[in-house]
N, C-alpha and C positions, 0 to 999 in steps of 0.2 A: 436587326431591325433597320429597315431603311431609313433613310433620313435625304430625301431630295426635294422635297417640297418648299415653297417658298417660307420665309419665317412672316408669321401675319405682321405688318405694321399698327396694325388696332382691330377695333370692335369688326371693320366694316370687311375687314377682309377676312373673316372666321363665317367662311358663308359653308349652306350643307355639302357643296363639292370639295372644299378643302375637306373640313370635319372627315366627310367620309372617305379620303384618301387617307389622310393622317392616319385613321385608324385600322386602315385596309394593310396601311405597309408596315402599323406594328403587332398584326397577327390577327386583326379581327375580320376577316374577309368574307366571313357570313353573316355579316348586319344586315338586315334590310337596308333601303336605298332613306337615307335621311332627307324627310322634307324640309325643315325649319332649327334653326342653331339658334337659341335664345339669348344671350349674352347678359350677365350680372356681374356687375363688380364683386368680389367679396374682399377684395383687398383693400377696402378703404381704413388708414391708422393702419391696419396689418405689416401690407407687403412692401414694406417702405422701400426694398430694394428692385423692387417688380412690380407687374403687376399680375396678382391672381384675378383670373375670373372664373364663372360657372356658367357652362354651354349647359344649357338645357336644351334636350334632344328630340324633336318629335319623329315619328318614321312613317313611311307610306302606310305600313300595314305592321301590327302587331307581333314580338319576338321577344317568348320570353328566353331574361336573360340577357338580352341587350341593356346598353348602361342608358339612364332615362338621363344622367347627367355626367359629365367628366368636367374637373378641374384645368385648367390651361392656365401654365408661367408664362410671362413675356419678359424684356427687359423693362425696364423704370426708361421714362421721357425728361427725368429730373438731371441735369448736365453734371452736377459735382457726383450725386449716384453714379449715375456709367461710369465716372472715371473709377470712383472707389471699386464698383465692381470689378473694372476693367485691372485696377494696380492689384487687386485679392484673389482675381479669378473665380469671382464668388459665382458664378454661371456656367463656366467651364468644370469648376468642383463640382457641382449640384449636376448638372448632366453626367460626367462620369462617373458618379456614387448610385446614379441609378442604372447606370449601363455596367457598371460592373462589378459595385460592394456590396447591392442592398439585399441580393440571394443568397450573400454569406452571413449577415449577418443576425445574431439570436435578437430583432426589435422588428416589428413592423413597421413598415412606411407603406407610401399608397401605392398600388401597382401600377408599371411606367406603362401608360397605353401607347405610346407616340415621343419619340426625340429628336430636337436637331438642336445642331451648336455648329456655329461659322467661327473658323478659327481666325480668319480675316480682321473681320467687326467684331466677333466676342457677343455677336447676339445669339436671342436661343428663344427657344419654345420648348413647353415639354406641357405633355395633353398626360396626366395623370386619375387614379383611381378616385372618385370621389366618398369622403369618409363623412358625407353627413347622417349617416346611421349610428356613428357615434357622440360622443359631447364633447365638445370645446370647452374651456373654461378662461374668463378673462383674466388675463395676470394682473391688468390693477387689481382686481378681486383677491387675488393669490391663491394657493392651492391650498386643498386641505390637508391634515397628517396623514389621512390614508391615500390622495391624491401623491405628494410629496413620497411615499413610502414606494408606493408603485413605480416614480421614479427613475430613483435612487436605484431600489433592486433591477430595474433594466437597462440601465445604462452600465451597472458593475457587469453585465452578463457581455453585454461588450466588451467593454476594456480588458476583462478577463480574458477570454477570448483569443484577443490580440498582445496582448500584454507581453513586452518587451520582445515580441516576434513580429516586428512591421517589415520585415524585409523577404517577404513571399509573399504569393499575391492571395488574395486580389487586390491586395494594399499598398505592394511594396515598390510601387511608381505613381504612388498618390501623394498628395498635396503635404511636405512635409512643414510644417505651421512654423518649426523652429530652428529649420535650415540655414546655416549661418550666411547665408549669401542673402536670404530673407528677414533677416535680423534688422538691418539697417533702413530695408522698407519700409518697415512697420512701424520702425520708432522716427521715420521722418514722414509718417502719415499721421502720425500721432502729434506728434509735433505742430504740424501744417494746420490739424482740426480743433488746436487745445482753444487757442483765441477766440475761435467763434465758438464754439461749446458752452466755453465761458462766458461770451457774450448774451445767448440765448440762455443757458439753466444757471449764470453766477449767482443767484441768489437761493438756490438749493445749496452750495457749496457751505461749509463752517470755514473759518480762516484758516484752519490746519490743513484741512481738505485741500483746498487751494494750492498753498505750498505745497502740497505732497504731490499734486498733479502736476505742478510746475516742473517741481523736480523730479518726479518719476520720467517726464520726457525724454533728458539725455541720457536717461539708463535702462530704456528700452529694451532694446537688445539684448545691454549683459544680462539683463532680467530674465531675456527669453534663454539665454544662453545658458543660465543657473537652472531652467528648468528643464531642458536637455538633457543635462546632468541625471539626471533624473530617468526611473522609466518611463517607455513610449509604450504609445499605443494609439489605439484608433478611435476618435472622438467627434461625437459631433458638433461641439462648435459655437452651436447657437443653442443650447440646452436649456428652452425655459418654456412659461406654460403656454404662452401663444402659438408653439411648435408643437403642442400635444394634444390628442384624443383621448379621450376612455369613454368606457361604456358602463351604462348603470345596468343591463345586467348582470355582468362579467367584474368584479370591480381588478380581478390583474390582467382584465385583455385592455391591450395601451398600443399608441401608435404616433410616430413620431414623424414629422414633415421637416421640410426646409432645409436640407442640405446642402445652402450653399459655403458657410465654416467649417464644414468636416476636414477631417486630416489625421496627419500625426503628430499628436502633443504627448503633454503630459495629462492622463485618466483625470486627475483631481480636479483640473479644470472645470470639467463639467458639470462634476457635485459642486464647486464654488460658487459658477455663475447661475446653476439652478439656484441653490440655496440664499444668491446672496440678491434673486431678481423678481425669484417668484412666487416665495411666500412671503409673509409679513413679517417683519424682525423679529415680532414677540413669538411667533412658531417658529423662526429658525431659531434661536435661540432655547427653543424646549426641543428641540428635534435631533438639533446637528449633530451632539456627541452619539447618538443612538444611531442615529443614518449612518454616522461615520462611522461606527462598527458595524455594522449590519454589511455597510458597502465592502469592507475590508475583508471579512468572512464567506463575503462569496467571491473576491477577485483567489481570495485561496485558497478555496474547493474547486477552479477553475488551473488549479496545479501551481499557481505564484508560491512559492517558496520564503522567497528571500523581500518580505515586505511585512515588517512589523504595523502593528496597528497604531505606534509613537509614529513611525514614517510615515503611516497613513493620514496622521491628523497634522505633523509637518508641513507637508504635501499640500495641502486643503487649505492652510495660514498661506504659506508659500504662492499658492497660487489666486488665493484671494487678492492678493496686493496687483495680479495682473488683472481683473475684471475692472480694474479703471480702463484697460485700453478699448472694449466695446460699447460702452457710453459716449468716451470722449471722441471718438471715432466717429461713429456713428451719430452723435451729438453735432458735429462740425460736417459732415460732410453731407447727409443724407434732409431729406424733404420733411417737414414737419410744418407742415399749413394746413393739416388734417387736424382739429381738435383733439382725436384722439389718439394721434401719435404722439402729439406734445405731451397731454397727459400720462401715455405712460411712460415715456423719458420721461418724465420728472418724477414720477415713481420707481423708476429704475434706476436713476440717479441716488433718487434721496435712501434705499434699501439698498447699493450696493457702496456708500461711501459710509452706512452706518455697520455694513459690515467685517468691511478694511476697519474703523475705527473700535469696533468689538476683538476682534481677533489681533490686532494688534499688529496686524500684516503688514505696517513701515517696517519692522526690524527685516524685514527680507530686501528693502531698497539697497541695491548696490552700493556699496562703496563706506554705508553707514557703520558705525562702529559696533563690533558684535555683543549682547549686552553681560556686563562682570556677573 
């Protein structure tokens, strides 16, 4: 797929000459000639690291089968966002998961019509499939059992999949999340964003919450280091319901966007910060032990051997105690003058600090004394 086009700086430069070159050079070279590119935010509260929009398409003359709308990334205009993006390569990930992971893997995502990424600037575009034939659902709202079920079982079909085989491709020079050279980033990015985090959502915080944030800071790393330890595999990242589709026909056709946190972690991850972001407490708490085997039973129908269903729910405590660092992160660094982005950080906050405090996930803080 070629990628030489300019990257648009805004609305005004997403005119039908671009549109129809963009998508001439990632394979559609029989569209009619596009008269008019509509332009809609949809990323308002959403795309806090970007921005999503929807090109509504009109054409000289009539083709079916031509897209009537495609989705387009850009970067975020927000100063501390670009740098975050820029220290995570959260733009460089999300373009190369489309350019090389997303045909391997057992989940949908939308199909890449158009890419480009400057390694220079780290800015990027990507013109993707539009999924509004299926449903979105808002994460303040949270997911339902059968929504949450759905999942759970697609995301295990992944990690399975890969599961402690990250090192052939098309994975196996992707973004390794808990590279020890990347250790020390992350826990002085975390560090850098905790102040103001705290600044803007301290009064979600309980007093213990607090301290454990404080001090979860300087043990970042070993944290990430402890879960290393651990099996890899390929994950995406940012696993919760803003990032998902489903359809009310189909209730197991699911679809999952926003690849800019994929990588190589540890699997649990992902059921953690689903479970601990995007339903309600009182439904993870009737849910998790059940998801949590259901997940565990198909990563080992997927050939995993050596992973007890005790190490699965290990795993899940373990990793729970790390879902402080995409709040706090994201808390301090990222744009929230959108009402609705405020809101749902503070619903993400207040569901993922009640679920470190349910599971008990301080005893995995480094350095803590292991309990008699």
């Amino acid at each position: 797929m070629a990628a030489q086009l300019p990257i648009p700086e805004n609305h005004h430069a997403i005119t039908p000459g671009w549109m129809q070159q963009a998508l001439t050079a990632g394979g559609k070279s029989d569209l009619p000639a596009i008269r008019q590119v509509a332009v809609e935010d949809v990323g308002q509260g959403f795309g806090m690291v970007g921005k999503i929009l929807r090109c509504h398409l009109t054409y000289h003359h009539s083709a079916p089968g031509a897209p009537a709308s495609v989705i387009l990334k850009l970067p975020g205009s927000h100063p501390e966002t670009l740098r975050a993006a820029r220290t995570l390569r959260l733009y460089q990930r999300e373009y190369t998961y489309y350019r090389q992971v997303a045909a391997h893997v057992p989940i949908r995502s939308p199909a890449l019509l158009y890419g480009n990424f400057d390694d220079a600037s780290h800015r990027f575009v990507l013109a993707l499939e539009d999924l509004r034939s299926m449903t979105a659902v808002d994460q303040i709202d949270g997911a339902s059992i059968a929504q949450a079920q759905t999942a759970i079982r697609s995301v295990a079909q992944i990690h399975g999949l890969f599961w402690d085989n990250v090192n052939q491709p098309p994975v196996s020079d992707f973004c390794d999340s808990a590279n020890p050279a990347r250790r020390p980033l992350v826990q002085s990015l975390y560090q850098a964003s905790l102040a103001s985090a705290l600044n803007r959502f301290g009064h979600i915080f309980p007093a213990p919450m607090r301290r454990l944030a404080a001090e979860y800071g300087p043990q970042v790393a070993a944290h990430l280091g402890d879960l290393a330890a651990g099996p890899q595999t390929f994950i995406h990242g940012d696993f919760r319901l803003d990032n998902m589709f489903f359809s009310d026909a189909d209730p197991e056709s699911f679809a999952v966007i926003d690849w800019q946190l994929c990588g190589i972690a540890s699997g649990l991850y992902d059921v953690a910060y689903f479970l601990s972001s995007s339903v309600t407490s009182d439904v993870r708490r009737e849910i998790e032990r059940d998801l949590l085997t259901e997940y565990h039973h198909i990563v080992r129908a997927s050939g995993v051997a050596d992973f007890t269903l005790e190490d699965c729910w290990r795993s899940y405590r373990r990793n729970m105690l790390s879902c402080f660092r995409t709040p706090i992160i994201a808390g301090g660094q990222l744009d929230f003058t959108s009402h609705r982005s405020r809101q749902l950080a503070e619903v993400f906050l207040q569901r993922t600090l009640t679920a470190i405090d349910d599971l008990d996930a301080v005893e995995f803080l480094p350095g803590r004394p292991l309990p008699s």
